[in-house]
C-alpha positions as CSV (number, residue, x, y, z in Angstrom):
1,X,0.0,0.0,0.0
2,X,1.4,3.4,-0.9
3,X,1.1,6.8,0.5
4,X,-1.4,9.0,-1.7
5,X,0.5,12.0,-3.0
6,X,-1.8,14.0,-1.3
7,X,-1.0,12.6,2.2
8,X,0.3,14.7,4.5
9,X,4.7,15.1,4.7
10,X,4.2,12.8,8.3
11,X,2.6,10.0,6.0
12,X,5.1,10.3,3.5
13,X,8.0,10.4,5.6
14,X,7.0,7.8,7.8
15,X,5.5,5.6,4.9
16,X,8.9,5.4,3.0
17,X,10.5,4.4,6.4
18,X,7.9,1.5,6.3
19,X,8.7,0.8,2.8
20,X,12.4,0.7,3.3
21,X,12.1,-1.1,6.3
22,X,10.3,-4.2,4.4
23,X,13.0,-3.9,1.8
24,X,16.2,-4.2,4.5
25,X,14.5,-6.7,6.1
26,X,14.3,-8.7,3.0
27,X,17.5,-8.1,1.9
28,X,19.1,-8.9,5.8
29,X,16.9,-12.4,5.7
30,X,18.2,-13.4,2.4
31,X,21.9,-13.0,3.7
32,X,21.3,-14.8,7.1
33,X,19.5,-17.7,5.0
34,X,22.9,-18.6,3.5
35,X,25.0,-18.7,7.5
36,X,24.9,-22.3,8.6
37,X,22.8,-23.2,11.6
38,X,25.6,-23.2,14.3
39,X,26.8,-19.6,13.3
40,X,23.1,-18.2,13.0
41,X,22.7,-19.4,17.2
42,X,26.9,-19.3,18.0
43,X,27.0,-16.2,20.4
44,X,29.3,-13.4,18.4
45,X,29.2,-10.6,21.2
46,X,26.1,-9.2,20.2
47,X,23.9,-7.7,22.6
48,X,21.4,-10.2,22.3
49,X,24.3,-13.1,22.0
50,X,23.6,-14.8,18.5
51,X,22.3,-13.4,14.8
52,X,19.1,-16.0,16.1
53,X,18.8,-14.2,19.3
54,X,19.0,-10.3,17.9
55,X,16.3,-11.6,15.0
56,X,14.4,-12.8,18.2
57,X,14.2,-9.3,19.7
58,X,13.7,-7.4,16.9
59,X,10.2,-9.5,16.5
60,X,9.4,-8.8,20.0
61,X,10.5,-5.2,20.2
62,X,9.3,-3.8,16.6
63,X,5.6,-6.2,16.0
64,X,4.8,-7.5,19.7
65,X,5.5,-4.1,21.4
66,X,6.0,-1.2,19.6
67,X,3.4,-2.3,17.1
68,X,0.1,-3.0,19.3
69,X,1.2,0.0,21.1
70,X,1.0,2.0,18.2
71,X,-2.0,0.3,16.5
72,X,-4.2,-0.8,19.2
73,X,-3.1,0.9,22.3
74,X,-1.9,-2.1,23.8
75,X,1.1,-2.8,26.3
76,X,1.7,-6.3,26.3
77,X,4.4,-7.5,28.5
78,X,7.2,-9.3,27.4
79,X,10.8,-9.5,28.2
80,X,13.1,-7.5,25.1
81,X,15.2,-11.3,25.2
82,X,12.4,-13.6,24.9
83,X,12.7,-16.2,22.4
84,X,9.7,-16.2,20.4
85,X,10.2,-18.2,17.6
86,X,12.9,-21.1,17.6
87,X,12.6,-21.9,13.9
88,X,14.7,-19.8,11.8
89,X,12.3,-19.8,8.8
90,X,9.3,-19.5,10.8
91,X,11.6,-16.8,12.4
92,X,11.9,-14.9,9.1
93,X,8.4,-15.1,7.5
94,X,7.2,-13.4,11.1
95,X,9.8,-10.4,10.5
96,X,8.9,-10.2,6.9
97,X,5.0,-10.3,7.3
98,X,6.0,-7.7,10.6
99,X,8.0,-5.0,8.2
100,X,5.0,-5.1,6.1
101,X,2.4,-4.2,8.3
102,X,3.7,-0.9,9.4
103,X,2.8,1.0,5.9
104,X,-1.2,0.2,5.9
105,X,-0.9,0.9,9.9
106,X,0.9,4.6,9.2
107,X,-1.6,5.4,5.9
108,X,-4.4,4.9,8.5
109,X,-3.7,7.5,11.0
110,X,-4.9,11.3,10.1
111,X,-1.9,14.2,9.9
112,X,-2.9,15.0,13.7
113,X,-1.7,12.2,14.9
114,X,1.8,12.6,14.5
115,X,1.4,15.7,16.3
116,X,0.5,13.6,19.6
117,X,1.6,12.0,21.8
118,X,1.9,7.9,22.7
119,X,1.0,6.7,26.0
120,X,1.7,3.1,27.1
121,X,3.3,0.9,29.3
122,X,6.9,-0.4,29.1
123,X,7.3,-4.0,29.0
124,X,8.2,-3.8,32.5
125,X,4.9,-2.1,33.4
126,X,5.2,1.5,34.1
127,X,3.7,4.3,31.8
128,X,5.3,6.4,29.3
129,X,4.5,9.0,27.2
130,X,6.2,10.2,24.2
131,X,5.7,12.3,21.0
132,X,4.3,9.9,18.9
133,X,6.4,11.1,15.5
134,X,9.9,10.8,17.6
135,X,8.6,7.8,19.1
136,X,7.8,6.2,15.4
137,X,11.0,7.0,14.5
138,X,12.4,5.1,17.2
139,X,10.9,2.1,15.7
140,X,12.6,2.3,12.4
141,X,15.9,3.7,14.1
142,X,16.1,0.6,16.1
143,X,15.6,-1.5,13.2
144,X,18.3,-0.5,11.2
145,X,20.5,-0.2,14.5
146,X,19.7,-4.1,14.9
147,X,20.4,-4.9,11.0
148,X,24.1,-3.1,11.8
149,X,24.8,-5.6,14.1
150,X,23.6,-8.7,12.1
151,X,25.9,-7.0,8.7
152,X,28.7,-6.5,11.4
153,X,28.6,-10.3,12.6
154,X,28.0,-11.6,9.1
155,X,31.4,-9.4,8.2
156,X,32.9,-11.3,10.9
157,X,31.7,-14.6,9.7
158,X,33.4,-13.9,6.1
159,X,30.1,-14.0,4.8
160,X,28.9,-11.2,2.3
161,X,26.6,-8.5,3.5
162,X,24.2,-6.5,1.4
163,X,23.9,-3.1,1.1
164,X,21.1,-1.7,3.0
165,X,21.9,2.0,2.6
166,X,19.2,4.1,2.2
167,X,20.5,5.3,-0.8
168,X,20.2,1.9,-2.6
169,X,16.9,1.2,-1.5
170,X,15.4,4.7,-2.7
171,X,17.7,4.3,-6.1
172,X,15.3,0.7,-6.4
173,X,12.3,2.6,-5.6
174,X,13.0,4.7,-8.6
175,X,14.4,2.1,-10.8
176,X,11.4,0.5,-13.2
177,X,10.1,-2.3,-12.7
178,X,10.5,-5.3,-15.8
């Protein structure tokens, strides 16, 4: 789903984070497909140990927390290092089919919206509240800071990496499609 022209510059902004955010996360999944199984889970000094156990978190920070916060009002609680989903694939296809609900969720809000603010709970309980654009950007922000540490382990790994730079993804957005 795209962003109508008309939409206001919060919507577009924040639906071509959404967009580029589907597209990294492809493009980080296809790389970690090709790591073998024992240096996917072998801890590599990340903050969240293995590239297994940082996927892990990014599902439960960025679509079991930040999202029902942002598109139901919800706070579940849930520890940031849970391990959702043990199966790698199963793993992936929940990231993937996460990235991409963030665009129909941001075309839905009005322009006001990103004016407001978010209140919710942490995961450890105790309300916040936030500017809801900044906060939105956090999302995204913490995404790509993730992704940095996955590219930096798969450096480490002698695997290749793929480019996730902006740049490259809003070069593909312009490039025509065959």
């Amino acid at each position: 789903m795209d962003i109508p022209n008309n939409a206001s510059s919060w919507h577009r902004h924040f639906g071509g984070m959404a967009r580029y955010h589907v597209w990294a996360t492809h493009r980080l999944l296809e790389a970690v497909s090709r790591v073998s199984d024992a240096d996917y889970r072998r801890d590599v000094g990340l903050f969240f140990q293995s590239i297994h156990g940082t996927l892990n978190h990014m599902l439960v920070a960025e679509h079991l927390l930040w999202y029902p916060r942002f598109a139901k009002g919800a706070s579940p609680v849930l520890a940031l290092n849970s391990e959702i989903e043990p199966d790698r694939e199963r793993l992936a296809q929940a990231l993937k089919g996460g990235s991409a609900n963030w665009t129909p969720l941001i075309a839905s809000w009005s322009a006001e919206r990103f004016d407001g603010q978010l209140d919710y709970r942490t995961s450890k309980g105790a309300p916040l509240s936030l500017p809801f654009a900044a906060t939105l950007a956090h999302v995204f922000n913490h995404a790509t800071h993730h992704r940095g540490q996955i590219t930096a382990a798969l450096t480490a790994m002698g695997q290749p990496c793929p480019e996730l730079d902006m740049v490259y993804f809003l070069l593909a957005e312009q490039t025509p499609k065959a």
